[in-house]
C-alpha positions as CSV (number, residue, x, y, z in Angstrom):
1,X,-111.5,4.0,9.4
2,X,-109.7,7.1,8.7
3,X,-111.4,9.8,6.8
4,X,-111.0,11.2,3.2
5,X,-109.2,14.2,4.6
6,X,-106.6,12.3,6.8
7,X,-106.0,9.6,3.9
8,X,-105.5,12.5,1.3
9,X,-102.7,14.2,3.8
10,X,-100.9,10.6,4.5
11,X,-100.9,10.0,0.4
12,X,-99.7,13.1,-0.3
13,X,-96.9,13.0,2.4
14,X,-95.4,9.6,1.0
15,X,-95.8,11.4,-2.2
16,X,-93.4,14.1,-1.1
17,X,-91.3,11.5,0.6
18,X,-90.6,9.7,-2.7
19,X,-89.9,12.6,-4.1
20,X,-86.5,12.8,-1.7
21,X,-85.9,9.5,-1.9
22,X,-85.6,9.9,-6.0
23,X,-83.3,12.6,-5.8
24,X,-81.2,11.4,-3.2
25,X,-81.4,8.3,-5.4
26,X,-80.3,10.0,-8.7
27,X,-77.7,12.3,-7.1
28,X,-76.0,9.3,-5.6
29,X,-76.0,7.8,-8.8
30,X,-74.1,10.3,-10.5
31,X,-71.9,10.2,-7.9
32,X,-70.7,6.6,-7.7
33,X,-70.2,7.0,-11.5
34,X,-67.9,9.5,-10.7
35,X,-66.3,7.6,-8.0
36,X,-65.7,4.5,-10.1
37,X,-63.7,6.9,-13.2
38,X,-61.8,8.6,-10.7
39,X,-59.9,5.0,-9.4
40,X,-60.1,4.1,-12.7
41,X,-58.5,7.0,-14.0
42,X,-55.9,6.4,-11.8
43,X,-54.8,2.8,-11.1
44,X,-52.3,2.2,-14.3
45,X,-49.7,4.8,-12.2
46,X,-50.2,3.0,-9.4
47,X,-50.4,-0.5,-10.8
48,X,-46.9,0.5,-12.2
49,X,-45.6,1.8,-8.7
50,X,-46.4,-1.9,-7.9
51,X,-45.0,-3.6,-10.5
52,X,-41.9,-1.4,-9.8
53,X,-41.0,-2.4,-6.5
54,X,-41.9,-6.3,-7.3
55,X,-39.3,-5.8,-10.2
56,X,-37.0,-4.7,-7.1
57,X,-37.8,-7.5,-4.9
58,X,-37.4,-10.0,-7.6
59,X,-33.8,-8.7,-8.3
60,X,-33.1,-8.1,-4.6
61,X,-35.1,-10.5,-2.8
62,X,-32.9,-10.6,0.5
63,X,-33.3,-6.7,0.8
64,X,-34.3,-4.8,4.2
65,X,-36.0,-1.8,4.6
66,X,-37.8,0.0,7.4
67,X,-41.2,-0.6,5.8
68,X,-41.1,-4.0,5.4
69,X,-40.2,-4.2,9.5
70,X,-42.4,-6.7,11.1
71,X,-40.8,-5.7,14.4
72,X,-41.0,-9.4,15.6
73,X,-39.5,-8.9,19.1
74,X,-42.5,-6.5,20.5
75,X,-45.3,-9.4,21.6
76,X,-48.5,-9.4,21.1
77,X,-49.9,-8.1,23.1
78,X,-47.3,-4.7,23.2
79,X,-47.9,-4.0,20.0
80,X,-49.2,-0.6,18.6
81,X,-51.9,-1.2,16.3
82,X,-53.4,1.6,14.6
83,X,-56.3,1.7,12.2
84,X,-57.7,3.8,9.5
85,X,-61.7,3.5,9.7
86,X,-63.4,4.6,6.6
87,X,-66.8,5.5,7.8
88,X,-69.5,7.7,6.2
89,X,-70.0,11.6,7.5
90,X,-74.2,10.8,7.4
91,X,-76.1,7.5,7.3
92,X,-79.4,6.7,5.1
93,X,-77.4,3.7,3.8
94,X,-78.7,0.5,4.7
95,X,-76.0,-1.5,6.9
96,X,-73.0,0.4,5.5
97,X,-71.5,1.8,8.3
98,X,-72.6,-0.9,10.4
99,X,-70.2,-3.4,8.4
100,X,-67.6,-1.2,9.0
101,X,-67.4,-0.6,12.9
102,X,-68.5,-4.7,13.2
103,X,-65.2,-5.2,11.4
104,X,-63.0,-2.3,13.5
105,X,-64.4,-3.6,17.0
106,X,-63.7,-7.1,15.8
107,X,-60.0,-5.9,15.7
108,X,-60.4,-3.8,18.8
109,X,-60.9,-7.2,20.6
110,X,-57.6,-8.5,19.7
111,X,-54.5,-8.1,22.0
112,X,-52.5,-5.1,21.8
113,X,-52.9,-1.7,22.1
114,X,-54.8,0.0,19.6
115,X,-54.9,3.7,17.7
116,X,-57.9,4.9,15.6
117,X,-57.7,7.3,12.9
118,X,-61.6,8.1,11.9
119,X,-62.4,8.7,8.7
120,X,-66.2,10.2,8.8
121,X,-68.2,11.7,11.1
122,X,-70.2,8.8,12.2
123,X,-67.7,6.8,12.7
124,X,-66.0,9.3,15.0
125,X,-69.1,9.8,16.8
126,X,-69.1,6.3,17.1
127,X,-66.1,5.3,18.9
128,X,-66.0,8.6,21.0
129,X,-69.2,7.6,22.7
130,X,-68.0,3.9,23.3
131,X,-64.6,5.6,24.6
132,X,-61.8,4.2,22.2
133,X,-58.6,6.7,21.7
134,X,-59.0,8.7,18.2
135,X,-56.0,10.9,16.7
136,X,-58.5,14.2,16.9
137,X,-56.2,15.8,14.7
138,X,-57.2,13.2,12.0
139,X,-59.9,15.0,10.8
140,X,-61.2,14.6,7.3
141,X,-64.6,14.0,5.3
142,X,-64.7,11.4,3.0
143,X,-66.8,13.5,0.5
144,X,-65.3,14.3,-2.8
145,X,-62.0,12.0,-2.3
146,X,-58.9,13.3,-3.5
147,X,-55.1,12.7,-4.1
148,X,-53.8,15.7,-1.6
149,X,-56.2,14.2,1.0
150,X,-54.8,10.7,0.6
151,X,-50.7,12.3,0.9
152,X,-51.7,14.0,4.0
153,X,-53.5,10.5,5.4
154,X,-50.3,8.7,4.3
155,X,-48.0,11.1,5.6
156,X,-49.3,10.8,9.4
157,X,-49.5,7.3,9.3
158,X,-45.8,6.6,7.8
159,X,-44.5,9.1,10.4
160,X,-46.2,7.3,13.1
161,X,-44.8,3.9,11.6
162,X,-41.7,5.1,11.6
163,X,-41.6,7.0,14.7
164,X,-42.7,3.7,16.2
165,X,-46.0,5.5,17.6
166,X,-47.8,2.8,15.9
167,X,-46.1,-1.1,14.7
168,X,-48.7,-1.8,12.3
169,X,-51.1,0.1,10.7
170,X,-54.6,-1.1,8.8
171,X,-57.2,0.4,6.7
172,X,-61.0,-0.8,7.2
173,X,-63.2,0.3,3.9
174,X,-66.0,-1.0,2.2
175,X,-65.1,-2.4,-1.1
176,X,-68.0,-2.9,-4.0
177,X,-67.2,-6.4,-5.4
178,X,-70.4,-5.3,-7.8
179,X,-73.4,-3.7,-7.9
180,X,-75.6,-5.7,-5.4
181,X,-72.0,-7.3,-3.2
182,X,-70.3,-4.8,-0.7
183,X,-67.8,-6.2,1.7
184,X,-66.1,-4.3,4.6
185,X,-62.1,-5.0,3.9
186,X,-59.0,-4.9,6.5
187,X,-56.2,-4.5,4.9
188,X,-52.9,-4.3,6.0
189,X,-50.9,-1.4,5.2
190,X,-47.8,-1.5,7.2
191,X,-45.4,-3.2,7.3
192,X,-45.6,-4.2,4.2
193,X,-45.4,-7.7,3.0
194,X,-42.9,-8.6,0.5
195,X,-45.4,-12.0,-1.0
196,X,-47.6,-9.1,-1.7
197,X,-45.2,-7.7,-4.6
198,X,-44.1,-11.4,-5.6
199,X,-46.8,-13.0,-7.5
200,X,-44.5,-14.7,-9.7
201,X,-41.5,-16.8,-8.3
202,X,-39.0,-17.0,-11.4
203,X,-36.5,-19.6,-10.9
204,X,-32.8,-18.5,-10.2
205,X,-31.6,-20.4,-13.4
206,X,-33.7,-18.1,-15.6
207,X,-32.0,-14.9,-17.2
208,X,-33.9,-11.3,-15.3
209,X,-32.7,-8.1,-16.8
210,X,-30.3,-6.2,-15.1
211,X,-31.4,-3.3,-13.5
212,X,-29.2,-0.1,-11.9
213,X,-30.5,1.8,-8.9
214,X,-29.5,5.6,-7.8
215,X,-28.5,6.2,-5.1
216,X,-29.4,2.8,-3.7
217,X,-32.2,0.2,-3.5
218,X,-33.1,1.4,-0.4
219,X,-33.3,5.0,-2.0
220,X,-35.6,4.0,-4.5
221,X,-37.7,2.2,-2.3
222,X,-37.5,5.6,0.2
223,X,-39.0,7.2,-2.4
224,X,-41.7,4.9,-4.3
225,X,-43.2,3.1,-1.1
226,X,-44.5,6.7,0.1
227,X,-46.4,7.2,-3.2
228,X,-47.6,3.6,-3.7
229,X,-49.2,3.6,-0.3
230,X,-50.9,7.2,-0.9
231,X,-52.1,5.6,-4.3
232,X,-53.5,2.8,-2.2
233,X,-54.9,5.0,0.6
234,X,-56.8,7.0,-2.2
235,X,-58.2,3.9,-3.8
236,X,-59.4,2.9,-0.4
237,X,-61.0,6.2,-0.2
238,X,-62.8,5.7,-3.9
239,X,-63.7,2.4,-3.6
240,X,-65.3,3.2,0.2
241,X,-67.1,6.7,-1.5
242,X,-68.6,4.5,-4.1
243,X,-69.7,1.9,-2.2
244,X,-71.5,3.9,0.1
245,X,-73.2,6.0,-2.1
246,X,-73.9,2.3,-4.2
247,X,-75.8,1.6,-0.7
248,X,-77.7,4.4,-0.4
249,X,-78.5,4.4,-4.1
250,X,-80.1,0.9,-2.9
251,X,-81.5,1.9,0.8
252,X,-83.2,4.7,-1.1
253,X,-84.9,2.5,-4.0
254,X,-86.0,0.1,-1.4
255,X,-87.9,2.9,0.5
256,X,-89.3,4.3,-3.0
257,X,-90.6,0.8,-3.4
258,X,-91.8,0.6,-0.1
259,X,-93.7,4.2,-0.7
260,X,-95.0,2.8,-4.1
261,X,-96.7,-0.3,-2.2
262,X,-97.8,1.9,0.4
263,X,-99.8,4.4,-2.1
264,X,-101.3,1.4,-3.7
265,X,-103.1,0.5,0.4
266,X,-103.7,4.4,0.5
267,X,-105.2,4.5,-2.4
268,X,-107.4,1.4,-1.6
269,X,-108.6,3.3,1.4
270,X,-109.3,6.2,-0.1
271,X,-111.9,4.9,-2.5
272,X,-113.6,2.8,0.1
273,X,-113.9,5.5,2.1
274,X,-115.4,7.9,-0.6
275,X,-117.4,5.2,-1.5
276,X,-118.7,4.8,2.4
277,X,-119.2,8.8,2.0
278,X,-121.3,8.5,-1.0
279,X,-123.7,6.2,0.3
């Protein structure tokens, strides 16, 4: 049995330890909190871009534009595929980043030829070490999210669209369905998909309000589609902050709980060994 001097040191080390553990606990707290009235700040806008160009797809539902270009005549497995990877820049959060890569190497398998734009530190860690091209000038943190970040995210990956660097483009992020359920998302970001802005199929027969566009339809659409996919881009990069700082908030109560029950055994050996002392 260990003596009264060694048990003393071990229960005042997991004392010390749960004393990180709370803070890290509390600081992610505030900012998740933070996190979730940032997006919600911000949705109506883009809830509105969206509603905007479904009002233009309703009134011009035969319409094509370069960002709804599936590129159908490039095969399978030709295609450019690039992805955006919303990883953490440090880990202490449970299976967070886990879910993430598992997803991204799942899409990695399929045919084609595949582009990674690294959101994180340990996810571009990640990948370099397993060999997988990475755009190295793609280099951001996902601390402290913002709306300039998200421009200069969607303004590389529209060029590379439309340069035809890439032929599609995806974003992996973790999305908090609540407080307890996070899921790791793909989600397609171009081309985009014209059932996405048509929830509602009116019939022809019923009366839609008529609607002028300047220059064009195709203008409009120039101009909005940039800014609705930099408003979804920086929800991705909201929803994937709070999520992971919602996981550590949890990995970090778990190992408070774990130091709790393991000052409770400590404790226990203390006083049997000050007992065995005294007599």
């Amino acid at each position: 049995m260990a003596n009264i001097r060694e048990i003393q040191t071990r229960i005042n080390s997991v004392k010390d330890t749960m004393k990180i553990t709370n803070a890290m606990y509390m600081i992610s707290s505030t900012k998740m909190r933070q996190a979730k009235k940032k997006l919600t700040d911000s949705e109506p806008y883009f809830y509105g871009l969206q509603g905007e160009i479904s009002r233009i797809l309703r009134h011009i539902p035969e319409i094509e534009h370069r960002y709804f270009d599936v590129r159908e005549e490039i095969p399978k497995e030709k295609r450019k595929i690039g992805s955006i990877v919303i990883t953490a820049d440090k880990g202490l959060a449970g299976a967070y980043n886990h879910n993430i890569v598992k997803v991204e190497d799942e899409i990695l398998e399929e045919p084609g030829e595949h582009k990674l734009f690294v959101v994180g530190e340990l996810g571009r860690h990640y990948y370099a070490n397993k060999g997988v091209e990475i755009d190295t000038n793609f280099l951001y943190t996902v601390q402290k999210p913002t709306m300039h970040r998200a421009r200069m995210i969607s303004e590389e990956v529209i060029r590379g669209f439309l340069e035809r660097e890439v032929d599609e483009v995806h974003i992996i992020y973790t999305q908090m369905q609540n407080a307890v359920v996070m899921e790791a998302v793909n989600m397609q970001l171009l081309p985009l998909k014209k059932t996405s802005f048509s929830p509602l199929q009116i019939p022809a027969e019923i009366h839609q309000e008529e609607i002028e566009m300047f220059p064009s339809a195709e203008g409009v659409l120039d101009i909005m589609i940039p800014n609705y996919l930099t408003g979804v881009i920086y929800g991705c990069l909201v929803e994937a902050y709070a999520s992971e700082h919602n996981a550590r908030m949890t990995a970090m109560q778990s190992s408070t709980d774990s130091a709790k029950k393991m000052l409770q055994d400590l404790s226990i050996q203390y006083n049997r060994a000050r007992q065995a002392a005294i007599t």
